[in-house]
Structures are given as structure tokens and as C-alpha cells.
LUMPAVEX-943701 format. One record per residue (C-alpha): residue number from 1; x, y, z. Coordinates in steps of 0.5 Angstrom, whole numbers, always signed. Example, Ala and Ser with C-alpha at 12.3 -4.5 7.8 and 13.67 -1.06 7.14 Angstrom:
<1 <+25 -9 +16>>;
<2 <+27 -2 +14>>;
// end
This chain:
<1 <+188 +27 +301>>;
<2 <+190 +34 +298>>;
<3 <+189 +39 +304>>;
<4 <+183 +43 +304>>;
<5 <+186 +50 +301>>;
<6 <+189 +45 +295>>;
<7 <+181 +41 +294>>;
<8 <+179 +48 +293>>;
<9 <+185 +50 +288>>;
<10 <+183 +45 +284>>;
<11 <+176 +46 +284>>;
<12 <+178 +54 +282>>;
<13 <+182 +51 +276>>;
<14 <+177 +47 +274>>;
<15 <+172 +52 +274>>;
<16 <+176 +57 +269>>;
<17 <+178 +52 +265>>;
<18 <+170 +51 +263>>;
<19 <+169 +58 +263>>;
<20 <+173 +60 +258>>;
<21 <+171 +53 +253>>;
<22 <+164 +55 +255>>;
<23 <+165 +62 +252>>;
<24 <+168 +59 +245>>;
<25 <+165 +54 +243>>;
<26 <+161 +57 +238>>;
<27 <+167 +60 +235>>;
<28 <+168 +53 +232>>;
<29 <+161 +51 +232>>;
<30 <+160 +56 +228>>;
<31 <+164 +54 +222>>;
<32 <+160 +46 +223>>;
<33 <+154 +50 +223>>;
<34 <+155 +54 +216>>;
<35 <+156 +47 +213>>;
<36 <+150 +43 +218>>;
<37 <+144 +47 +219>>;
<38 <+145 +52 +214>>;
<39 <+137 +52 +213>>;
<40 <+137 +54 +219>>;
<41 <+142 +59 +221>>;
<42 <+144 +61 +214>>;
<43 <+151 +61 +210>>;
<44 <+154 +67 +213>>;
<45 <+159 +67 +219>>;
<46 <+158 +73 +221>>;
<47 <+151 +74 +223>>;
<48 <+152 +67 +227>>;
<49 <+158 +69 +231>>;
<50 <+154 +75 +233>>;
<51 <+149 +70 +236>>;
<52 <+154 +71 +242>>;
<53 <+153 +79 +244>>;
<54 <+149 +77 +249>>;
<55 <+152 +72 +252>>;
<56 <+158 +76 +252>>;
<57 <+154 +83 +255>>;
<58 <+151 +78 +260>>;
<59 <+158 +76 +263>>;
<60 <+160 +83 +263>>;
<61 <+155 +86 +266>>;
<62 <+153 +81 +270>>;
<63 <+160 +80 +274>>;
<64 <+159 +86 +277>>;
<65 <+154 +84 +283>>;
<66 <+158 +77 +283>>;
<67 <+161 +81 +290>>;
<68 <+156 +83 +293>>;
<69 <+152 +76 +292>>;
<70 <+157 +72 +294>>;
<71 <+156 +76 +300>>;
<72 <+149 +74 +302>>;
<73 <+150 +67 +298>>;
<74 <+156 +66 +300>>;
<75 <+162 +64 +294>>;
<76 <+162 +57 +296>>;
<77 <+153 +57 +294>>;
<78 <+155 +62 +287>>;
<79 <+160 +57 +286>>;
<80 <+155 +52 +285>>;
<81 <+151 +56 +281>>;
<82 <+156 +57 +276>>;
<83 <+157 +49 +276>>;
<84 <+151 +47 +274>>;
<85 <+148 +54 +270>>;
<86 <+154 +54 +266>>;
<87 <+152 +46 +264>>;
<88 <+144 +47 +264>>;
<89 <+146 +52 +259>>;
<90 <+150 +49 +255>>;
<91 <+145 +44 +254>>;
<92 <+140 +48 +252>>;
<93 <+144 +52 +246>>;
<94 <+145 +45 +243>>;
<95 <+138 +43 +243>>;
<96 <+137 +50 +240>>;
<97 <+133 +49 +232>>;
<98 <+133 +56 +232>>;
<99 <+137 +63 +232>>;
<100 <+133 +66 +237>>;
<101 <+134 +61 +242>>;
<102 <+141 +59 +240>>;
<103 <+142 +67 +242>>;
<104 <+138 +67 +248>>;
<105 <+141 +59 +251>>;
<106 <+148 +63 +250>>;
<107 <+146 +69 +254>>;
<108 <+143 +65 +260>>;
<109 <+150 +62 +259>>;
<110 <+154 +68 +260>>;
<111 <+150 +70 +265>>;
<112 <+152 +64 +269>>;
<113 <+160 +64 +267>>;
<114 <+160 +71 +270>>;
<115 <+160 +68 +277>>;
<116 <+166 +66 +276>>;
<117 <+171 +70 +275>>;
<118 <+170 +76 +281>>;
<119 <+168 +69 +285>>;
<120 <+173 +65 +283>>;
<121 <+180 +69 +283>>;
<122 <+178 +72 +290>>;
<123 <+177 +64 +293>>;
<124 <+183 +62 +288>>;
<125 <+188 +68 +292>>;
<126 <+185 +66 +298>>;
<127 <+187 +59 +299>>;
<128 <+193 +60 +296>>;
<129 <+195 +66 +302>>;
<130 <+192 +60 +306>>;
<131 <+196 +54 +304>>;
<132 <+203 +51 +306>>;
<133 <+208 +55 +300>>;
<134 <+203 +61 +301>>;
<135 <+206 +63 +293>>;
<136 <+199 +67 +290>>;
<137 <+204 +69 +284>>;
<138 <+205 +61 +282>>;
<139 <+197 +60 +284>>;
<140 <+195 +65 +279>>;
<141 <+199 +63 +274>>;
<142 <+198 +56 +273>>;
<143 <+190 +58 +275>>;
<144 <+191 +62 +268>>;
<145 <+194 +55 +264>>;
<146 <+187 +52 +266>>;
<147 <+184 +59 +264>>;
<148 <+188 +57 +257>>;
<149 <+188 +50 +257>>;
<150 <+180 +52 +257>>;
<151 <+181 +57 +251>>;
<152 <+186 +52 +247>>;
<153 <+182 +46 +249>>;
<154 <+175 +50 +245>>;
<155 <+178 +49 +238>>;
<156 <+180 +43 +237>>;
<157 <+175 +38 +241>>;
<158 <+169 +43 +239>>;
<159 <+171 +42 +232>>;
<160 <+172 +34 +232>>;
<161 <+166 +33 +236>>;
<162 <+163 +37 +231>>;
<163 <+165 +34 +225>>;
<164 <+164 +27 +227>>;
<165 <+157 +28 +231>>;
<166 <+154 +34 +230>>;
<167 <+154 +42 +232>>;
<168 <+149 +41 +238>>;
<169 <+154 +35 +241>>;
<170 <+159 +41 +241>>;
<171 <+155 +44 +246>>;
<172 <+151 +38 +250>>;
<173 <+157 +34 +251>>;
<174 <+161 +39 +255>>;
<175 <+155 +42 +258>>;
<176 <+154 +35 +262>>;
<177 <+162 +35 +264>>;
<178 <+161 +42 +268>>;
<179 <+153 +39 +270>>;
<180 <+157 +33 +273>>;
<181 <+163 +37 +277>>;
<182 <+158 +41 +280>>;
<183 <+154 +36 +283>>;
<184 <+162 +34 +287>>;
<185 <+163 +41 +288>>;
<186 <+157 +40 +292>>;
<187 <+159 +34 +297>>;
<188 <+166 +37 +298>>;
<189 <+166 +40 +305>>;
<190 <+167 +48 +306>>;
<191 <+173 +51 +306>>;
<192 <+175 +54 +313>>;
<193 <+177 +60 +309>>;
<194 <+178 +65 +317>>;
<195 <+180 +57 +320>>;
<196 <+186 +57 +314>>;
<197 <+188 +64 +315>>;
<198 <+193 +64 +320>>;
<199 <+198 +60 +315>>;
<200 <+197 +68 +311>>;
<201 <+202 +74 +312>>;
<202 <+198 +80 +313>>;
<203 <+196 +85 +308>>;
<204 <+202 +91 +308>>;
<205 <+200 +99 +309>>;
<206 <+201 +102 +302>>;
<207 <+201 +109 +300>>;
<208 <+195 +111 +297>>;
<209 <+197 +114 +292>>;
<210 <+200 +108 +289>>;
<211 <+195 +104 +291>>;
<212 <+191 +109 +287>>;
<213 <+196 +109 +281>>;
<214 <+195 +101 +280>>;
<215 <+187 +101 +281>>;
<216 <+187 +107 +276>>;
<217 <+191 +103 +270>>;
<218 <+189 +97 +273>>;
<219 <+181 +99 +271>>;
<220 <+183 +101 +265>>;
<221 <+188 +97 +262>>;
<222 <+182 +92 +263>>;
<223 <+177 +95 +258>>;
<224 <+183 +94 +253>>;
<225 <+185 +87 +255>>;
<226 <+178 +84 +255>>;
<227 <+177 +86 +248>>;
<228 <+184 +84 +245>>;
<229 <+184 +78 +249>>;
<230 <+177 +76 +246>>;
<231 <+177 +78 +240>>;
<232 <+184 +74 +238>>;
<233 <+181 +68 +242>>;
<234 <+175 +68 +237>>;
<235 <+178 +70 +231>>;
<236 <+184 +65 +232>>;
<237 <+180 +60 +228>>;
<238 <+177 +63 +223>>;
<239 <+185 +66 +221>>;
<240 <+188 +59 +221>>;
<241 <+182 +56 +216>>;
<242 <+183 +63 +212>>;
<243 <+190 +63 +212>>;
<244 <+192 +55 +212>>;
<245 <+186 +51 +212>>;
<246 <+184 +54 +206>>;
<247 <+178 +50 +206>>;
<248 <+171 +50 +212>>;
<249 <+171 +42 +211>>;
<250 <+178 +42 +214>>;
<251 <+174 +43 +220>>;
<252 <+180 +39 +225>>;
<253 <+185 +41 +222>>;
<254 <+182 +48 +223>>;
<255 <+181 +47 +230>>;
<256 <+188 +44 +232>>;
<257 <+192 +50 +229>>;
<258 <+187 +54 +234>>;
<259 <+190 +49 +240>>;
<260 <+198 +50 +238>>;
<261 <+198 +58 +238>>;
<262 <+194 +57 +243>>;
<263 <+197 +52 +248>>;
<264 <+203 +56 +248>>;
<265 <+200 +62 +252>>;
<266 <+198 +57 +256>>;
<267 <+205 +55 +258>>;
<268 <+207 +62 +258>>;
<269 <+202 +63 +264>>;
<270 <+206 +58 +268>>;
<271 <+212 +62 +266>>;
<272 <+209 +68 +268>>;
<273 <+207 +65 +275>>;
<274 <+214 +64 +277>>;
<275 <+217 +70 +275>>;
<276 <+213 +74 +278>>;
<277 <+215 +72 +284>>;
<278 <+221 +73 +284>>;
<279 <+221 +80 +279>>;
<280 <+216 +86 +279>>;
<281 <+210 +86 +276>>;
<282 <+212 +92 +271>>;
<283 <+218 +88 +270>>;
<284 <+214 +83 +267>>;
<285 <+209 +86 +264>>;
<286 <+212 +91 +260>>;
<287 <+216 +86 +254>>;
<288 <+209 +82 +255>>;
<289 <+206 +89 +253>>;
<290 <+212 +90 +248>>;
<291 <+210 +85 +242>>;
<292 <+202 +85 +241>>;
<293 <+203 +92 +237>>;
<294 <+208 +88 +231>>;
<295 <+205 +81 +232>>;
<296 <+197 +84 +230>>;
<297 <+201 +89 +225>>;
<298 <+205 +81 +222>>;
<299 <+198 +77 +222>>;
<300 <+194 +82 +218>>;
<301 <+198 +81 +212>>;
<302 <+201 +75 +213>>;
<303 <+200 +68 +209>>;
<304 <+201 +61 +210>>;
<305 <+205 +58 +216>>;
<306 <+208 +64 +218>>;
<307 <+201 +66 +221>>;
<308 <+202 +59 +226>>;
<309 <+208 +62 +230>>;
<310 <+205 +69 +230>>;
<311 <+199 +67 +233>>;
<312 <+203 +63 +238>>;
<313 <+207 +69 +240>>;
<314 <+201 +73 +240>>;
<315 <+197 +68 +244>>;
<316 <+203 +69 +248>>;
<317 <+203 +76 +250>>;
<318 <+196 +76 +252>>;
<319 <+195 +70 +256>>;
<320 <+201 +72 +260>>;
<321 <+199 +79 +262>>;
<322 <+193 +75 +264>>;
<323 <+197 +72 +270>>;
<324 <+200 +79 +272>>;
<325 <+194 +82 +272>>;
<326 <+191 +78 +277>>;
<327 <+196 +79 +281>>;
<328 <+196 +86 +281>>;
<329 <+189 +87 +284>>;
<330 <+192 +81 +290>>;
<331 <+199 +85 +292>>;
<332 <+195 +92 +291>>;
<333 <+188 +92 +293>>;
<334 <+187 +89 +301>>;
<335 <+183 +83 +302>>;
<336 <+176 +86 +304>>;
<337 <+176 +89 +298>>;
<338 <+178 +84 +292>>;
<339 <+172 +82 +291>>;
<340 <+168 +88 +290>>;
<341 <+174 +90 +286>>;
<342 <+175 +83 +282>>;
<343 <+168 +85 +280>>;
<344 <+169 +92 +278>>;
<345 <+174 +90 +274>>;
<346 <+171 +83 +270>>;
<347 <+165 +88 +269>>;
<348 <+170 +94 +265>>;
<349 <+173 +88 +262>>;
<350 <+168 +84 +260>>;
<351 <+164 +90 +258>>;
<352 <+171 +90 +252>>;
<353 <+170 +83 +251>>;
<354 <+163 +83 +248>>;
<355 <+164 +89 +244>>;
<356 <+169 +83 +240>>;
<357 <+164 +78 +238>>;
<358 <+159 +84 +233>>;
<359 <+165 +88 +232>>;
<360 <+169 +81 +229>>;
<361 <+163 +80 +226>>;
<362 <+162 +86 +223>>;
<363 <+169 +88 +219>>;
<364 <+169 +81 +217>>;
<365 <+164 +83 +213>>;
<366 <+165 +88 +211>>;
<367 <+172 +88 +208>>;
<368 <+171 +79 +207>>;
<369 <+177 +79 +211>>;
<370 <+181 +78 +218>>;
<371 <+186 +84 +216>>;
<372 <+181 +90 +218>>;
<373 <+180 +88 +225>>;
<374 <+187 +85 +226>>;
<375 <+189 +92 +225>>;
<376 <+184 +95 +229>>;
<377 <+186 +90 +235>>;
<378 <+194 +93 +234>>;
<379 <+191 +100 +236>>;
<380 <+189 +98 +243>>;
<381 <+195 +93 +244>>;
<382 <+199 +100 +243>>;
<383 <+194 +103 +249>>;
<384 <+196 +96 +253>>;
<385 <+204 +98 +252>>;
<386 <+202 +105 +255>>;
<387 <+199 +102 +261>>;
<388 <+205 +98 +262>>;
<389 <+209 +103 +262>>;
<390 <+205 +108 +267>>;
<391 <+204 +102 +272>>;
<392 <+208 +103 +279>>;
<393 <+215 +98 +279>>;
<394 <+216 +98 +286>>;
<395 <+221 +93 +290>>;
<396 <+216 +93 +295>>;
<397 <+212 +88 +292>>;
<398 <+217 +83 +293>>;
<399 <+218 +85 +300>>;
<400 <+212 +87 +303>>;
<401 <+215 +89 +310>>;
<402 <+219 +95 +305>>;
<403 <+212 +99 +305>>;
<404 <+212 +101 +312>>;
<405 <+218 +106 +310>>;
<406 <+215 +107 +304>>;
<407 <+209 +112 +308>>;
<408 <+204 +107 +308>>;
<409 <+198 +109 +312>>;
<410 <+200 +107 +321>>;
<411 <+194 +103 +324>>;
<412 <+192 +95 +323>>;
<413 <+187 +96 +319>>;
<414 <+191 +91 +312>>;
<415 <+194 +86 +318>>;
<416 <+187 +85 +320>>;
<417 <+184 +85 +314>>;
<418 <+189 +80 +311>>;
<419 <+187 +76 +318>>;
<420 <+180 +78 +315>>;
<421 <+178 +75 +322>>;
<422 <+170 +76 +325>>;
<423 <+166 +83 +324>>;
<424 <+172 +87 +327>>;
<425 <+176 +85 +323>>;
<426 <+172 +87 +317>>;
<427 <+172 +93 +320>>;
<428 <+177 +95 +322>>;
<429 <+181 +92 +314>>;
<430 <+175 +98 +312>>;
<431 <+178 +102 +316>>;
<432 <+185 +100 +313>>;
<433 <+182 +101 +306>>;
<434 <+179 +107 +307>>;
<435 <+187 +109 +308>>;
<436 <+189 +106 +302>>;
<437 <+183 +108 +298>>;
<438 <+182 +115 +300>>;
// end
């Protein structure tokens, strides 16, 4: 039987596989629902698809009490809400008749999801310091291909579900999957974090103004990212009907075009997991960064099958910045913090991210194609290479110890709050904090 650290790894993987599906299922929905139920929801692609602001204002706005909640539920309890609300949710947004309550069915939705992401990665970075290998690059990297296989996954079965059984199947169907998983979550044991973490090396002292430096750009590469992120992902299957399928009844084909491009960021992630191990995050990010510019440039003028590897490629580079970017927070930032920073940046993120679904709706109807809003992703794929650029490339990351000749601050506050040992352990990792984080 796996070891307690490794159990709740994989429920955290699950967790982030649900939620990005849950998030993009009515971009494909969308296009069954024009074809379905357009006496209900009208014929547009655009209005419905806007039906989703909601969901995504609420899992951006609500990912920033998710810290301090889990703080006083304790993140295994939030964890269990994201599980069974998540479900419940998408439940209800299949059984929705109308455009009102498909809108607030989704929001409720968003709002559950929003627990997983400041929640989830903190648990994820502390299992994986806690287990045997101790490698939270290759944690989080594969933690990512789950977020991915999520994203991948959306397009296609949505769209085969409903094709052969019906929009509302598309909703109900994975909503009683996340319902189910809950219900295990529920009896697995508690995981012992102050137990398991013995097997952790403690947080090393960093320099404030480095620290400063990578939670500067880290915040702000957060709002770009999480529009660009979101954005690609709903728009993928809309580009692929409108530059290869050519037709809305070829709703499977659709769908599986979606998941090749997309699956190759899934497997760009696994990679990314291992290179950061064993080079520097700027190292990595950088060529990442490198690519969005000229891809997005490519995809809003190209025709035909060429969209597929561009797409792919592009899937590549935002998921693969992804995995770095959660890494940053997990070398940077001591493990007192991370929650609360966790929180904050989904929160600047997610705020990004729900800008995508009206303003992909938007300039699709405005100019009757995806070239506008290709474009105007390219401009922020330029801010995410100037972020790139401006974020710390230091030996240290890989060799902790270095840092101490670095002029990190003097004291035990990191070591105790890597131990994250009892109230004065806690205290004393504020302390440790307040060093790092003048």
C-alpha cells in the first residue's frame, strides 16, 4: 500500500485533473448547445460562452480566503468541499433549462474549484518535501500533466458525450466522478503532515531582496498568465472547428484536435518537472517564454493543418511555465507562508483568467473570427518574456546550502518553519518570514 505522503499526492493529482475539466467543459458544451437547445440558449457562440464569467470571477476571487480557511477547517475538510461542490455543481449546470440558472450553477461551481488550487499545491509541496525522494520539482511537474490531462481530457469526451447523449450528460456525468472521489477522500486517513516532516530539509535563509525580486514577478506574471493560460484553453476549440473542422456538426472531430494540442502540454510538463531539478528556474522558463510571441502571431493568420502543431507548441509553452511557476513560489517563499502566498497569487491569476471567457466572447463577435484575440494574447505573451527575463537566476536554488554565503538573514526562523513544528515553530518561521519579507 502506497505510504501516506504518496495517497495524498495522488488524491492532489486527481483534484487537479477535475478541476481544470470542470472549468472547460462548457467551452465544448457550447457548441452542442448551439445545435441542441438553441431555443433555449439562442444560436450565438458568444453570449453562452459568457455564461462562464462568473464561474471564472468566483474561482478568482474566491481563491483568496482559501488560505485562511484552511486555517480554521483545516485543508483536508476544504479539500472535501472542493470534491463533493465541485460535483454537486456540475450536477446542477446539466439539470440547468435555462441561461440564468446554467450562469449561476457554473458560479457556484467556480466557487468551489477556487479551493483547490492555493490548497491543493501547498498540500502537494508538502507531501512531496515530506516523502522518500523529496523532489518537489518532479512533484510538481507531474502534478501539472494531471492539471493538463484535465485541460486535454474536456474537449474531447465533453464533446463525445455530447454528441451522443446529450449537452446536460456532458455536465452530470463528470460531476458524479468528482461526487464519488469525494466520498473516498473522506475515508482515507489524515495525513500526519508535522509527523512526515522530519523526512523534509529545512527552508534555507534567502536575502530579502531576492525573495522580494521573485514574489514581485511572480504576482505579476500571475495576472498575464492566467489570461493567456485561459484564454488558449477556451478558444482551442473553437480555432480547431474554425480553421480544420469546418463544420459545428463535426463536434468529435472538434474535440479530438483540442486534445492532441493539448496533450503535448501535458508532456511538456512532465519534462519541465525534471529539468527543474536539476537547472535554474530562469534557466527554463526563458525558452518557455520564448515561443508565445510568434506562435500566437502564426495561429491568427494560419489555415489548415499547420494550426495543429502551432497549437501544440503553444500548449506547450503555457503549460510548461505552469510547473515553473509553481516551483517558484516552493524555493522562494518558506513554508509558513505558502498558503497564504498560494492564495494571493491564484487570486491575481484567476482574476486574469476570468477576463478570457467576455473578452474571447467579445472580439469573436465583434470581428466574426479568432485572429483579433490571438493578437491581443501575443501582447501579453510579450509581458510573460519580460517577466522571464527579470526573474532571479541563482545557483542557490539548486543548492540550498549556498544561500547562507549569500547574506541570507542569521536565525532559525526558515529551518523551523521547513520543520513547520508546533506554535513555536510557527512563530519562529514568522520570524523567519519577516527576514525574508521585510
Amino acid at each position: 500500500m502506497p505510504d501516506p505522503a504518496a495517497r495524498q499526492i495522488a488524491f492532489v493529482n486527481a483534484a487537479h485533473i477535475y478541476t481544470h475539466y470542470s472549468l472547460l467543459v462548457l467551452a465544448t458544451a457550447v457548441l452542442g448547445m448551439v445545435a441542441q437547445a438553441p431555443e433555449a440558449f439562442g444560436r450565438e457562440y458568444g453570449p453562452i460562452l459568457a455564461l462562464g464569467t462568473g464561474m471564472f470571477v468566483l474561482y478568482g476571487l474566491g481563491s483568496l480566503p482559501m488560505g485562511w480557511l484552511a486555517e480554521r477547517f483545516g485543508r483536508r475538510a476544504m479539500m472535501a468541499a472542493f470534491f463533493l461542490g465541485t460535483g454537486g455543481a456540475s450536477v446542477l449546470a446539466g439539470l440547468a433549462e435555462t441561461p440564468l440558472t446554467l450562469g449561476l450553477a457554473l458560479a457556484v461551481m467556480g466557487c468551489f474549484a477556487a479551493i483547490y488550487h492555493p490548497v491543493g499545491t501547498a498540500m502537494l509541496v508538502e507531501a512531496a518535501a515530506a516523502s522518500p525522494s523529496g523532489k518537489i520539482g518532479r512533484a510538481v511537474g507531474i502534478n501539472g500533466a494531471f492539471g493538463n490531462m484535465g485541460v486535454a481530457l474536456a474537449p474531447v469526451v465533453t464533446a463525445l458525450v455530447a454528441a451522443r447523449m446529450g449537452w446536460h450528460w456532458a455536465f452530470v456525468l463528470p460531476g458524479a466522478v468528482f461526487i464519488a472521489t469525494g466520498l473516498l477522500w473522506l475515508r482515507e486517513p489524515a495525513f500526519d503532515a508535522a509527523k512526515q516532516a522530519a523526512n523534509a530539509k529545512p527552508f534555507p535563509a534567502i536575502p530579502p531582496a531576492i525573495v522580494r525580486r521573485a514574489v514581485v514577478v511572480l504576482l505579476a506574471l500571475a495576472a498575464v498568465s492566467g489570461l493567456v493560460f485561459n484564454a488558449f484553453a477556451l478558444l482551442l476549440p473553437k480555432l480547431m472547428e474554425e480553421r480544420l473542422a469546418g463544420s459545428p456538426d463535426l463536434l468529435p472531430v472538434v474535440g479530438l484536435l483540442a486534445f492532441l494540442a493539448t496533450i503535448c502540454g501535458g508532456l511538456t510538463q512532465f519534462t519541465v518537472g525534471h529539468l527543474i531539478d536539476r537547472q535554474t528556474l530562469k534557466n527554463v522558463f526563458l525558452p518557455l517564454a520564448l515561443v508565445q510571441v510568434p506562435c500566437l502571431l502564426a495561429l491568427s493568420v494560419v489555415q489548415g493543418w499547420l494550426v495543429l502543431p502551432l497549437a501544440a507548441l503553444m500548449a506547450a509553452s503555457i503549460f510548461g511555465q505552469v510547473t515553473v511557476n509553481e516551483t517558484m513560489t516552493a524555493r522562494y517563499v518558506a513554508p509558513a507562508l505558502r498558503v497564504k502566498l498560494y492564495s494571493i497569487r491564484f487570486t491575481i491569476g484567476f482574476l486574469g483568467a476570468a477576463s478570457a471567457s467576455p473578452l474571447v466572447g467579445f472580439l469573436h463577435q465583434a470581428t466574426g473570427s479568432l485572429a483579433a484575440p490571438m493578437l491581443v494574447l501575443a501582447g501579453f505573451g510579450a509581458v510573460t518574456f519580460a517577466c522571464a527575463l527579470l526573474f532571479p537566476n541563482r545557483r542557490e536554488e539548486l543548492q540550498p546550502e549556498l544561500w547562507a554565503r549569500a547574506g541570507g538573514c542569521r536565525g532559525g526562523g526558515g529551518r523551523a518553519a521547513g520543520r513547520g513544528a508546533g506554535p513555536a515553530g510557527r512563530l519562529s518561521g514568522l520570524r523567519g518570514l519577516a527576514c525574508r519579507l521585510p
